[in-house]
C-alpha positions in Angstrom: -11.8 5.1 103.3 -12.9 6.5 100.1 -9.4 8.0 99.5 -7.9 4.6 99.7 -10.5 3.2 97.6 -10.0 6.0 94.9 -6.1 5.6 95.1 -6.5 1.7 95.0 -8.3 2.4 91.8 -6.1 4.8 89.9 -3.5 2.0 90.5 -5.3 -0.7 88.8 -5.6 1.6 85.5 -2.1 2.7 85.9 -1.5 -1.2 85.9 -3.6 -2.0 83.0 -2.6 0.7 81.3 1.4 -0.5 81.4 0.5 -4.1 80.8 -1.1 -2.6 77.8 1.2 -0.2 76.5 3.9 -3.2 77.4 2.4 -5.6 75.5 2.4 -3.3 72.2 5.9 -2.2 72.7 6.9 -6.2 72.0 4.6 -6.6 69.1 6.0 -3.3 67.3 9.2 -5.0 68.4 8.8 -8.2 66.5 7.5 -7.1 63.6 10.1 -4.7 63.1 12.7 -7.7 63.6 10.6 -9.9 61.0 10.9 -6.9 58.5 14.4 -6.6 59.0 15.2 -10.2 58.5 13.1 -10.1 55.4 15.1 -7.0 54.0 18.1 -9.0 54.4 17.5 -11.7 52.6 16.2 -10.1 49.6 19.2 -8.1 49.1 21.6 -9.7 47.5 25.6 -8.3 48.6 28.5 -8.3 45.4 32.0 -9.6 46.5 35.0 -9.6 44.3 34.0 -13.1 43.3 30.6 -11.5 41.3 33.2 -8.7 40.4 35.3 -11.4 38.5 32.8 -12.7 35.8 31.9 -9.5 34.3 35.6 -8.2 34.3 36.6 -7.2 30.6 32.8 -7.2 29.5 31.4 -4.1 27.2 29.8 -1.6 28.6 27.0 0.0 27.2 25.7 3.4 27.4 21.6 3.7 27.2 20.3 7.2 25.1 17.3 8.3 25.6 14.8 7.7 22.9 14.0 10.6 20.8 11.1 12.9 21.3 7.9 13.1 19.5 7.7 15.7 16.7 5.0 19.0 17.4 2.2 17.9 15.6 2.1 21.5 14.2 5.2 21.1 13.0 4.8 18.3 11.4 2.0 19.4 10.3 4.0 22.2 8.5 6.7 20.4 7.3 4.0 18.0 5.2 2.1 21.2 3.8 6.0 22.3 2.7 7.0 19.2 1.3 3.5 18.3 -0.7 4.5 20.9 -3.5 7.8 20.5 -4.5 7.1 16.1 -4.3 4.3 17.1 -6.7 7.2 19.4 -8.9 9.0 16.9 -8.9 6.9 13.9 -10.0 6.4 16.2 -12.9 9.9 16.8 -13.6 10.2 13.2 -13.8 7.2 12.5 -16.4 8.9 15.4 -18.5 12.1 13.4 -18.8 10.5 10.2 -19.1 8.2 11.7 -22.4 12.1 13.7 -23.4 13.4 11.7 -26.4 16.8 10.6 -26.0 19.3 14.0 -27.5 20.4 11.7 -30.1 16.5 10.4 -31.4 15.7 12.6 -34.2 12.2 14.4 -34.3 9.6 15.9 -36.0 9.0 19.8 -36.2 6.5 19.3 -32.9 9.1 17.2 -31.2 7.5 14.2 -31.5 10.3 11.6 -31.7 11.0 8.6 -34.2 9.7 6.0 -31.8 6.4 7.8 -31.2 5.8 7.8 -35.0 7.2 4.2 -34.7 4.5 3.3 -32.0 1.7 4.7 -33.4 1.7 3.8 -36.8 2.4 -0.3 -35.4 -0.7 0.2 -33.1 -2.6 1.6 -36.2 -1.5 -1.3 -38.5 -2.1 -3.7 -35.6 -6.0 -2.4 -35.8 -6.4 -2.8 -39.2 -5.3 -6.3 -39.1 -7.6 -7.4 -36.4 -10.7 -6.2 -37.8 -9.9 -7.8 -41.2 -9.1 -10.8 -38.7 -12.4 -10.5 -37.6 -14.3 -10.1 -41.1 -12.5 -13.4 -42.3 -14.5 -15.0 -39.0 -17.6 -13.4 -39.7 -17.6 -14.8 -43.3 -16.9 -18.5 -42.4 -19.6 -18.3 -39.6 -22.3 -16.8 -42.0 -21.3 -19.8 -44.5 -21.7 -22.2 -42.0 -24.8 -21.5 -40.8 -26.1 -21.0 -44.5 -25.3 -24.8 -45.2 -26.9 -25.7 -41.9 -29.8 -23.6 -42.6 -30.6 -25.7 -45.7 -29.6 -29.1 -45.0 -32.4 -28.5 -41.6 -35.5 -29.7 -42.6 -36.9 -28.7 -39.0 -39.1 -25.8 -39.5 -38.8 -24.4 -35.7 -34.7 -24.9 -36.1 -34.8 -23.1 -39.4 -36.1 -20.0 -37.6 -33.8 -19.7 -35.3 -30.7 -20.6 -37.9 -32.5 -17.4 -39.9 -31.9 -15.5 -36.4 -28.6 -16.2 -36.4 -27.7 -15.6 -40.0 -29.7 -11.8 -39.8 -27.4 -11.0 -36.7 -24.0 -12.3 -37.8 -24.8 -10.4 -41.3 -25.2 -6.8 -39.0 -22.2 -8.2 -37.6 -20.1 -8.4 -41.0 -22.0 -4.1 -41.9 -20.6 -3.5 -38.0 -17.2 -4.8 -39.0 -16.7 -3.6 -42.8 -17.2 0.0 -41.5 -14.7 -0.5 -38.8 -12.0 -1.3 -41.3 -13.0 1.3 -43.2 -12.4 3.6 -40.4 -9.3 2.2 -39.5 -7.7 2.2 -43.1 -9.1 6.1 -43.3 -7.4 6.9 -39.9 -4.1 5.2 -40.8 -4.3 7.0 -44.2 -4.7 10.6 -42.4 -1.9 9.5 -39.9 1.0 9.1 -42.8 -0.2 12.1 -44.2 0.1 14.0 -40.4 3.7 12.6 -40.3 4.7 13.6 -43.6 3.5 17.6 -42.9 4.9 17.4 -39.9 8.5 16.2 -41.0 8.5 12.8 -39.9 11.5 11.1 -42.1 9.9 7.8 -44.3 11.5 5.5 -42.6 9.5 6.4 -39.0 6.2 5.8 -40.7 7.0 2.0 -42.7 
């Protein structure tokens, strides 16, 4: 009795067991059918119609972009460049000061339009600050007459202000000329020892 009990048991395992087993063997089924089907529809199959439309068009070739430069070498390459950029930035400010070959100079190679130059600039000076006195003098004028025709006593002070500063002003300004003139003076004379022709310095 317990025999055919035992046996009638390892039967309804058995059976389970298949039903089971049975059971996964459809799912693993389907889904591999639904995967299939999905497969299929995203690829997409060329026929000589697709073929057609691109007969006769360019083809192009793709490189590869190029590789990045060794930091070291680059590195080296900008310490070998930096000097001769720097030689020749120099080379270039050399020509640039070079007088043309046919602009005359003086014995220290100083050409005619240097002389030219400075002694315009010099000239140029000189005429401002005389400029600048002939202001001076019609201010201090003005403000004389307005110092005397104010019979204000408080306004007469700071008139008399005025006056005392645009006088230091005229002292500042005479010397300045004076300068100038002496500076222009010791210029011609620079040019002549030097050999500067007349006509570079008028």
């Amino acid at each position: 009795m317990k025999l055919i009990s035992s046996i009638l048991t390892g039967m309804l395992f058995l059976g389970i067991a298949s039903l089971g087993y049975s059971q996964s063997l459809a799912d693993l089924a389907k889904k591999e059918k639904e995967r299939r089907q999905a497969v299929k529809a995203g690829v997409k199959v060329l026929t000589n119609d697709h073929a057609a439309k691109f007969d006769g068009a360019p083809i192009t070739l793709g490189t590869p972009p190029p590789a990045a430069p060794d930091s070291v070498g680059a590195a080296k390459t900008g310490a070998g460049t930096e000097k001769p950029a720097a030689e020749g930035d120099a080379a270039a400010a050399a020509v640039k000061e070079k007088p043309a070959s046919d602009e005359p100079v003086d014995f220290l190679g100083r050409p005619e339009s240097f002389w030219k130059q400075t002694f315009a600039d010099a000239r140029q000076k000189v005429k401002d600050l005389e400029n600048e006195a002939n202001v001076l003098v019609l201010k201090l004028n003005d403000l004389q007459n307005t110092f005397y025709k104010e019979s204000d006593g408080f306004k007469q002070q700071e008139i008399q202000r005025e006056i005392q500063k645009t006088i230091y002003l005229v002292d500042v300004n005479r010397d300045n000329i004076a300068k100038a003139k002496t500076s222009l003076a010791d210029l011609e004379t620079e040019a002549r020892k030097t050999g500067a022709l007349p006509g570079w310095i008028r």
